[in-house]
PyMOL Python script that loads the backbone (N, CA, C, O; Angstrom):
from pymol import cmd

cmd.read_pdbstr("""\
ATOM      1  N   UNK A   1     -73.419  35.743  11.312  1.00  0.00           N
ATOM      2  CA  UNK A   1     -73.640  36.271  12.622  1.00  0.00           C
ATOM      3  C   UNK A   1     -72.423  37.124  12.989  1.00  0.00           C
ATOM      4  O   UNK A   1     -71.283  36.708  12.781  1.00  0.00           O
ATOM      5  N   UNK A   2     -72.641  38.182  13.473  1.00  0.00           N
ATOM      6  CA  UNK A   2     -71.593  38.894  14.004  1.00  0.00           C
ATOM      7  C   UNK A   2     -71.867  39.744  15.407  1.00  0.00           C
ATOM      8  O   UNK A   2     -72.690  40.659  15.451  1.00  0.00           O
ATOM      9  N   UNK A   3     -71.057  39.314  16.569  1.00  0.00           N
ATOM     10  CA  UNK A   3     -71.112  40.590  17.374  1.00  0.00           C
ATOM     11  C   UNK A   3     -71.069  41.937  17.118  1.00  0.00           C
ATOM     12  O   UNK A   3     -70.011  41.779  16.509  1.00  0.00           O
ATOM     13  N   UNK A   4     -71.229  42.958  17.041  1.00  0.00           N
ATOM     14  CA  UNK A   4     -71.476  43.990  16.898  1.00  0.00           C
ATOM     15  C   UNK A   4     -71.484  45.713  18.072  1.00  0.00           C
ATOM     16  O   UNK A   4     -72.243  45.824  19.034  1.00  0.00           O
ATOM     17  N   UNK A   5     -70.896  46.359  17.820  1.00  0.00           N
ATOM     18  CA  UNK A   5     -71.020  47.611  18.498  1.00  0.00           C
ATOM     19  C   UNK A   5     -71.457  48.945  18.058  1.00  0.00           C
ATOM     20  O   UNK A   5     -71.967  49.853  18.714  1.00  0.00           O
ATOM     21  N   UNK A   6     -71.024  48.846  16.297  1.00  0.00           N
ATOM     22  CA  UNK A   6     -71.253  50.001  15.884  1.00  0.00           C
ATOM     23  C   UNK A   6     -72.422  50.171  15.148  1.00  0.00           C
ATOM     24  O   UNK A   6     -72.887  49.359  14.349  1.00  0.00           O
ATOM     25  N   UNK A   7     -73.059  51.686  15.567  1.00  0.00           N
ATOM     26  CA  UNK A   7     -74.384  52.111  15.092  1.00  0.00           C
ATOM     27  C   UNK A   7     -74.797  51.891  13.658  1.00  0.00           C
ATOM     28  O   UNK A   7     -75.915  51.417  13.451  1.00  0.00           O
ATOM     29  N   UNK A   8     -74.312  52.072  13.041  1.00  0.00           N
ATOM     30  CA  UNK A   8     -74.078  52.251  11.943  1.00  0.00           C
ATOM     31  C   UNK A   8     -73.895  50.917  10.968  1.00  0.00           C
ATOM     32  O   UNK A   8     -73.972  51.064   9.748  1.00  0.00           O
ATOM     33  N   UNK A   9     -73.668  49.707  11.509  1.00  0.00           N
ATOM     34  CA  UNK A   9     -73.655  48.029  10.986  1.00  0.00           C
ATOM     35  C   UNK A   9     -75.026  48.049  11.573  1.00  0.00           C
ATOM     36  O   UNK A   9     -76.010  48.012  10.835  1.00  0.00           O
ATOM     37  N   UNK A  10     -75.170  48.128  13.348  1.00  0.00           N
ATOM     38  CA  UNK A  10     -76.258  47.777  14.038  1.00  0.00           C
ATOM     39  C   UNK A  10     -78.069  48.110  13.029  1.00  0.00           C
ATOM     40  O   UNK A  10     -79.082  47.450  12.795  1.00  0.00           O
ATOM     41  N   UNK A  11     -77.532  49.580  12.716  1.00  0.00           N
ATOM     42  CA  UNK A  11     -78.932  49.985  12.295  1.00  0.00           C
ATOM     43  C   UNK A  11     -79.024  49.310  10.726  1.00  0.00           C
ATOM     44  O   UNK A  11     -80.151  49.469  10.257  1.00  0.00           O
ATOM     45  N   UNK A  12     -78.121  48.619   9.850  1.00  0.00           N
ATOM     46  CA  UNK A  12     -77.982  48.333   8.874  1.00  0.00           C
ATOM     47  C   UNK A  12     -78.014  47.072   8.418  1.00  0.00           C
ATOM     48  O   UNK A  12     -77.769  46.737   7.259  1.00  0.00           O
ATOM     49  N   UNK A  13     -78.446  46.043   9.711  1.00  0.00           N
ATOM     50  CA  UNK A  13     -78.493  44.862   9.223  1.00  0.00           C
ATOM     51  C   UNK A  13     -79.844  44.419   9.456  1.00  0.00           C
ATOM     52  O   UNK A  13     -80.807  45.070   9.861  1.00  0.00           O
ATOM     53  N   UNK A  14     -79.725  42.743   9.011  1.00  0.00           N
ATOM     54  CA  UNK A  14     -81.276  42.775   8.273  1.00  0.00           C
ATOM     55  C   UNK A  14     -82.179  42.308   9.706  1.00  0.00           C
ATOM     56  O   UNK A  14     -83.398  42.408   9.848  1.00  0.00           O
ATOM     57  N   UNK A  15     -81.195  41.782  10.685  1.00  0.00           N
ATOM     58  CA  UNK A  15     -82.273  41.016  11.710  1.00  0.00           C
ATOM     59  C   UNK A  15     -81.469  41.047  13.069  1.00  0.00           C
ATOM     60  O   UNK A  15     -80.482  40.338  12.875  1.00  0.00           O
ATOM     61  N   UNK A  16     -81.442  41.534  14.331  1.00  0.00           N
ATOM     62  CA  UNK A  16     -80.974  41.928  15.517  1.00  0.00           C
ATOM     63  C   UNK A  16     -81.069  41.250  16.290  1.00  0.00           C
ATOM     64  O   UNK A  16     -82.218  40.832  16.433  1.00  0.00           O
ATOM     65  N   UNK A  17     -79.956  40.673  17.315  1.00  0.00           N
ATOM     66  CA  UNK A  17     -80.795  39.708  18.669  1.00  0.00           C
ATOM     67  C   UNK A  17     -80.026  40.646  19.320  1.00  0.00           C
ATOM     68  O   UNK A  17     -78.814  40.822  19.193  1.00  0.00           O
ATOM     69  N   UNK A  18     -81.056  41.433  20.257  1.00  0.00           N
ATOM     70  CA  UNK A  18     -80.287  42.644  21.338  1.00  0.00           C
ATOM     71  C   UNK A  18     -80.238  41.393  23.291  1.00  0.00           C
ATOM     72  O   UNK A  18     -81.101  41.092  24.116  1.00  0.00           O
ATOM     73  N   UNK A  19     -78.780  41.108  23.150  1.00  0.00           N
ATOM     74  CA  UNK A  19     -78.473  40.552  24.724  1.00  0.00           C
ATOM     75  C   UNK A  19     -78.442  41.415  25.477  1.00  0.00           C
ATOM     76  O   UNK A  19     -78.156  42.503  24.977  1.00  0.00           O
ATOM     77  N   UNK A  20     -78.636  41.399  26.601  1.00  0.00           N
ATOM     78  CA  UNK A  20     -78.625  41.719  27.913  1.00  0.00           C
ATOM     79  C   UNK A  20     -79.595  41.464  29.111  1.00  0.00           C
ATOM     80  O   UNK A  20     -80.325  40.476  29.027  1.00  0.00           O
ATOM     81  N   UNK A  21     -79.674  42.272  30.234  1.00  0.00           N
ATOM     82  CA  UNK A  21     -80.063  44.112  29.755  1.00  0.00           C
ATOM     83  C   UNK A  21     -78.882  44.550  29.550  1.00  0.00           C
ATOM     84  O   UNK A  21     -78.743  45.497  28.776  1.00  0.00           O
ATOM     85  N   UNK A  22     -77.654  43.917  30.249  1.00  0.00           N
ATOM     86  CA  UNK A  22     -76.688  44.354  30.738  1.00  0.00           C
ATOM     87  C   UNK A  22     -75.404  43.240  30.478  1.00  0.00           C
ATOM     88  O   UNK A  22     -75.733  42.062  30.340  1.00  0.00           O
ATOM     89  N   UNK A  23     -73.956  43.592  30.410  1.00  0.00           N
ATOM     90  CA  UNK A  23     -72.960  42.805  30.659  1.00  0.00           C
ATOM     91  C   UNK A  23     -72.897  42.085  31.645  1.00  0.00           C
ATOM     92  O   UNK A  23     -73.545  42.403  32.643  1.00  0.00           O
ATOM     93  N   UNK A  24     -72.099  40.911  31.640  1.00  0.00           N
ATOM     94  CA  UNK A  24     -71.548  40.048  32.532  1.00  0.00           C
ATOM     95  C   UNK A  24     -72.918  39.035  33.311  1.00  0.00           C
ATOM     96  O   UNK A  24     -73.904  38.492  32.813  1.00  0.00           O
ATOM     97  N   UNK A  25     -72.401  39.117  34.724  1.00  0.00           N
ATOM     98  CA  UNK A  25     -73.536  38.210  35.222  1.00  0.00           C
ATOM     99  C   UNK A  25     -74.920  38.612  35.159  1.00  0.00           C
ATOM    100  O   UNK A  25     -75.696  37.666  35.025  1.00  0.00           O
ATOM    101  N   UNK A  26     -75.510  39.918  35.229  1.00  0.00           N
ATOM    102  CA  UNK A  26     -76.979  40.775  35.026  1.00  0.00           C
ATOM    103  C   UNK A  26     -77.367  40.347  33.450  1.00  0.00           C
ATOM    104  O   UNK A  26     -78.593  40.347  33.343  1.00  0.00           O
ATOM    105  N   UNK A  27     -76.636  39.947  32.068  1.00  0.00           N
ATOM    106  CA  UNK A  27     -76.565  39.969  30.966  1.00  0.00           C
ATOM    107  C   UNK A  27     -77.081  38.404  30.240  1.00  0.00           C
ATOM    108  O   UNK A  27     -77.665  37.583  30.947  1.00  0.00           O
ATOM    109  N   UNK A  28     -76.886  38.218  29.265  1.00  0.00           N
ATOM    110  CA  UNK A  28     -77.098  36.624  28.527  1.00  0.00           C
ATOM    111  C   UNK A  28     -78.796  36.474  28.173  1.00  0.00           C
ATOM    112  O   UNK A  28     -79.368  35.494  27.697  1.00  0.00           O
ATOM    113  N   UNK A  29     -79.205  37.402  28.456  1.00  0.00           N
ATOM    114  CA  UNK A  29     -80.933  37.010  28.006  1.00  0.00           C
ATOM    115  C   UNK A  29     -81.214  37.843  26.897  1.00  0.00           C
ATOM    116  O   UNK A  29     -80.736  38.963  26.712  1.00  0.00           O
ATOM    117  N   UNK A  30     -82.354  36.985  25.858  1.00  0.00           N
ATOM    118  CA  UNK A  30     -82.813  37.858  24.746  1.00  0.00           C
ATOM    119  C   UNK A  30     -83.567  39.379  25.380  1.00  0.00           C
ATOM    120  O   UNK A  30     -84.428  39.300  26.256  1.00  0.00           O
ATOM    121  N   UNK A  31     -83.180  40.551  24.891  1.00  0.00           N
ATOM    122  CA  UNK A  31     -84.226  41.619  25.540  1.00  0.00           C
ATOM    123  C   UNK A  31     -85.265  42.054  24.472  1.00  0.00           C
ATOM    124  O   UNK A  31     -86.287  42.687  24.739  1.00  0.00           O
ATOM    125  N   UNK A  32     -84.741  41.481  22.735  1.00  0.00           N
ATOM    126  CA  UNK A  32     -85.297  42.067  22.175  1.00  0.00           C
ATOM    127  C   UNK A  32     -85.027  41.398  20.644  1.00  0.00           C
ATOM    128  O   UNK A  32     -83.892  40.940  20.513  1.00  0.00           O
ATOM    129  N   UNK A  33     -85.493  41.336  20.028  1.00  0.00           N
ATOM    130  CA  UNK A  33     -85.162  40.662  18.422  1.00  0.00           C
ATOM    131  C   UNK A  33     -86.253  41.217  17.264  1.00  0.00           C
ATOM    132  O   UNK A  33     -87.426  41.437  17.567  1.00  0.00           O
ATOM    133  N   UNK A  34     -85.745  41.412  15.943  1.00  0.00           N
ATOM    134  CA  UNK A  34     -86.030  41.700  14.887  1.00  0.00           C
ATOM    135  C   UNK A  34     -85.619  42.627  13.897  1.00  0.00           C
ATOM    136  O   UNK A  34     -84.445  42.965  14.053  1.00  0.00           O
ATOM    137  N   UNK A  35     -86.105  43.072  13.074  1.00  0.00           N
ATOM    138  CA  UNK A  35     -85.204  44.626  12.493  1.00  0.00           C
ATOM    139  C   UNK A  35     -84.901  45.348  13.227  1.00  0.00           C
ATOM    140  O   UNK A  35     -85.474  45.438  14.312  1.00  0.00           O
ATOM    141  N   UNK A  36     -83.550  46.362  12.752  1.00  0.00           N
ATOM    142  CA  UNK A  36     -83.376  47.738  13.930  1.00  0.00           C
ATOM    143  C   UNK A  36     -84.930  48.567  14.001  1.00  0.00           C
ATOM    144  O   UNK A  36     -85.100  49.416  14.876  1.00  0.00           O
ATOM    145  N   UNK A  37     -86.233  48.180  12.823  1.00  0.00           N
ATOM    146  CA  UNK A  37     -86.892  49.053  13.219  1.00  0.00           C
ATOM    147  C   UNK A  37     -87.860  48.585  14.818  1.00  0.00           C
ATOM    148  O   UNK A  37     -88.205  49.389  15.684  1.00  0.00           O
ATOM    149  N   UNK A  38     -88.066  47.376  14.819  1.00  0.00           N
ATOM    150  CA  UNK A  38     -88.436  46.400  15.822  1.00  0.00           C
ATOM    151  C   UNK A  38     -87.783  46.733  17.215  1.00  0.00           C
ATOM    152  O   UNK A  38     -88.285  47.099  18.277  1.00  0.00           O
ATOM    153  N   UNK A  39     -86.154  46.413  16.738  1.00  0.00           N
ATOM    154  CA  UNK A  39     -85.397  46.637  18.037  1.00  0.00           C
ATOM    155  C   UNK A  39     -85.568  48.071  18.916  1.00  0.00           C
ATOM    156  O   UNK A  39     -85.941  48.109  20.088  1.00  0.00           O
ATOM    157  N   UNK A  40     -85.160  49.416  17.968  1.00  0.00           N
ATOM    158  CA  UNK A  40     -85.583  50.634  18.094  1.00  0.00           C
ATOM    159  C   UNK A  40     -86.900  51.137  18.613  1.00  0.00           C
ATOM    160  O   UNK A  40     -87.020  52.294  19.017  1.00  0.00           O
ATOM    161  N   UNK A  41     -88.225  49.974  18.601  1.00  0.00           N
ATOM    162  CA  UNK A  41     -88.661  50.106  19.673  1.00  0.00           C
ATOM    163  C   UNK A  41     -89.387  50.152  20.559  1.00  0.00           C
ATOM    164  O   UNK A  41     -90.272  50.864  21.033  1.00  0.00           O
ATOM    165  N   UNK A  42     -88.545  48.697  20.830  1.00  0.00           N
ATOM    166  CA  UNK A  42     -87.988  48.148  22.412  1.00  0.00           C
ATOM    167  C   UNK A  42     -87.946  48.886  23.724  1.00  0.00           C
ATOM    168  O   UNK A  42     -86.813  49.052  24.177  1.00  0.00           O
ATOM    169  N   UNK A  43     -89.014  49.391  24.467  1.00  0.00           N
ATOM    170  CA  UNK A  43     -88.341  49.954  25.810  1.00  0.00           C
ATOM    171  C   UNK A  43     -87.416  49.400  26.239  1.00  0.00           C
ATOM    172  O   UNK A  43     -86.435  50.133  26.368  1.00  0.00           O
ATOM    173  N   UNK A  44     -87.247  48.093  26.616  1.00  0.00           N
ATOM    174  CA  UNK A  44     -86.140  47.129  27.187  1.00  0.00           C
ATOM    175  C   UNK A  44     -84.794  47.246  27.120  1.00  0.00           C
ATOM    176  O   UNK A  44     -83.930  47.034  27.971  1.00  0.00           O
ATOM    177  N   UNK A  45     -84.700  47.766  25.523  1.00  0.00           N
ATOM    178  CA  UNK A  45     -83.507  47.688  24.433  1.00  0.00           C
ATOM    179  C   UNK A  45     -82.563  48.341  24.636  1.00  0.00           C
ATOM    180  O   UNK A  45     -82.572  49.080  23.651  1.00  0.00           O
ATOM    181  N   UNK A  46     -81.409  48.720  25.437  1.00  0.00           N
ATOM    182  CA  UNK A  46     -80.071  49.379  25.726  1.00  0.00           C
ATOM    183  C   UNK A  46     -79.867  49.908  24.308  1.00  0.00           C
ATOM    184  O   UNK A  46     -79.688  51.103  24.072  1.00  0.00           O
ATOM    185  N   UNK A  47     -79.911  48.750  23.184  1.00  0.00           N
ATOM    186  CA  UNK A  47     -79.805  49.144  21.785  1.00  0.00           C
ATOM    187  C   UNK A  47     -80.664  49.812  20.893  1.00  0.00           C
ATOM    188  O   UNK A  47     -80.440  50.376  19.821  1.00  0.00           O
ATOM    189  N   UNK A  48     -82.062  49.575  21.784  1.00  0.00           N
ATOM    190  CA  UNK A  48     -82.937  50.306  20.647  1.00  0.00           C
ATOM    191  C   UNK A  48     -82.766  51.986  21.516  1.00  0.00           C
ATOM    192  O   UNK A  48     -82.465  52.741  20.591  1.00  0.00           O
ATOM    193  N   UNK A  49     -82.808  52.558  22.405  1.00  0.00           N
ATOM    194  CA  UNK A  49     -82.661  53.689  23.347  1.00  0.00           C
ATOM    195  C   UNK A  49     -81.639  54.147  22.315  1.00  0.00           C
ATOM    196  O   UNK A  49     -82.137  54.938  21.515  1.00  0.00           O
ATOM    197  N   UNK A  50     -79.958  53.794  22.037  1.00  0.00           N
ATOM    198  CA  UNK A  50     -78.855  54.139  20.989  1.00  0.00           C
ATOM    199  C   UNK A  50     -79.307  54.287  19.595  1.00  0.00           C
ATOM    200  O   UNK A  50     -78.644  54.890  18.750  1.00  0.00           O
ATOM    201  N   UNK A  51     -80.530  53.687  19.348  1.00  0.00           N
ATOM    202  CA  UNK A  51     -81.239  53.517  17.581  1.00  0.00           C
ATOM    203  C   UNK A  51     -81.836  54.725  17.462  1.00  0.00           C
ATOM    204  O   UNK A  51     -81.762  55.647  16.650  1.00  0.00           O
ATOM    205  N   UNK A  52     -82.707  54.424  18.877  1.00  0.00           N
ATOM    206  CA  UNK A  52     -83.555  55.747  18.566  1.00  0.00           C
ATOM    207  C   UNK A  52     -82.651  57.644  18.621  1.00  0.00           C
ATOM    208  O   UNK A  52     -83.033  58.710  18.138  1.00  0.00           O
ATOM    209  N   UNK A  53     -81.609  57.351  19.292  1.00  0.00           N
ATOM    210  CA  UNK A  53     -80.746  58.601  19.418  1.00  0.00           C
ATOM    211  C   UNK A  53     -80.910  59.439  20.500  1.00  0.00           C
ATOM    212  O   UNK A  53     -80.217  60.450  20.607  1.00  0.00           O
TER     213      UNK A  53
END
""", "prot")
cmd.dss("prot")
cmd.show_as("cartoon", "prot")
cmd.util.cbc("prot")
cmd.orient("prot")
């Protein structure tokens, strides 16, 4: 398991749990899980929106 920021690990690993929507207190809930192709798309996904480019 690893936290993660960069695009480039993100789009490259095998299975995603995208938190949020958001940091801090708005944050801590699943928005989205599975491959980056799954995560990517996610309307929900802060991360899949960054996947997709």
């Amino acid at each position: 398991m690893v936290i993660e920021h960069a695009l480039d690990v993100i789009a490259n690993a095998d299975y995603l749990i995208d938190m949020g929507p958001v940091g801090g207190m708005a944050g801590g809930r699943i928005v989205c899980e599975g491959t980056p192709k799954t995560v990517r798309a996610c309307p929900e996904s802060v991360t899949g929106k960054y996947l997709r480019g």
